[in-house]
N, C-alpha and C positions, 0 to 999 in steps of 0.2 A: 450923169452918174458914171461913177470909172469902173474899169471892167472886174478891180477886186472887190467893190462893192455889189457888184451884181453876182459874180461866182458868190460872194456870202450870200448869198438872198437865195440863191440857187439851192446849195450845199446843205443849208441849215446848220446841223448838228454836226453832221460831218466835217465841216469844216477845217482846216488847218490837222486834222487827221492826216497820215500814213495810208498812202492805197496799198492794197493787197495785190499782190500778182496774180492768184487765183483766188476769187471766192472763196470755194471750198477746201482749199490747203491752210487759209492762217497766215500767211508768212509775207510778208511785206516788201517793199522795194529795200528801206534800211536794213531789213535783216539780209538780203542778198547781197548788197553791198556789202553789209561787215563779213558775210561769208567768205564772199571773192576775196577781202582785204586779209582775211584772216590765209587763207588756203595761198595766198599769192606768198606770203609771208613764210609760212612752212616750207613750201615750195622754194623760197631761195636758201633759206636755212639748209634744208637736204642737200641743197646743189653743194653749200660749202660746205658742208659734212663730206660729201664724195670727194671734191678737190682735195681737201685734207689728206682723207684717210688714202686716196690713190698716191699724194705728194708722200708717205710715210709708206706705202709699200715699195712705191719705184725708184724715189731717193735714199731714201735713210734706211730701209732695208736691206739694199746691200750693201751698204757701208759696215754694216755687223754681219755682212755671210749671211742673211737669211735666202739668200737664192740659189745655195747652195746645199739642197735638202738631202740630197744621196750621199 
């Protein structure tokens, strides 16, 4: 007997199911995952939103006098 056949026999119902991180939270390994993948995603998006908008203050900025406010 191979070991996937014995985990089925083990498992029953549960089987080929999603483990939960915690019991009593709900929330599963995939959902963490797409969490992390989602937040990692954001996270560089922001990053190149700041490169941008600092590349548009400290270049292009003062090419039109804006550092010159007095």
């Amino acid at each position: 007997m191979g070991e996937s056949k014995r985990r089925k026999e083990n498992l029953g119902d549960k089987y080929g199911q999603d483990k939960k991180i915690f019991p009593w939270l709900g929330i599963t390994k995939k959902d963490a995952d797409r969490f992390v993948r989602w937040t990692t995603r954001g996270a560089w998006i922001g990053i190149a939103f700041l490169a941008l908008f600092w590349a548009t203050i400290r270049v292009i900025g003062p090419a039109f006098g804006w550092w010159e406010l007095n």
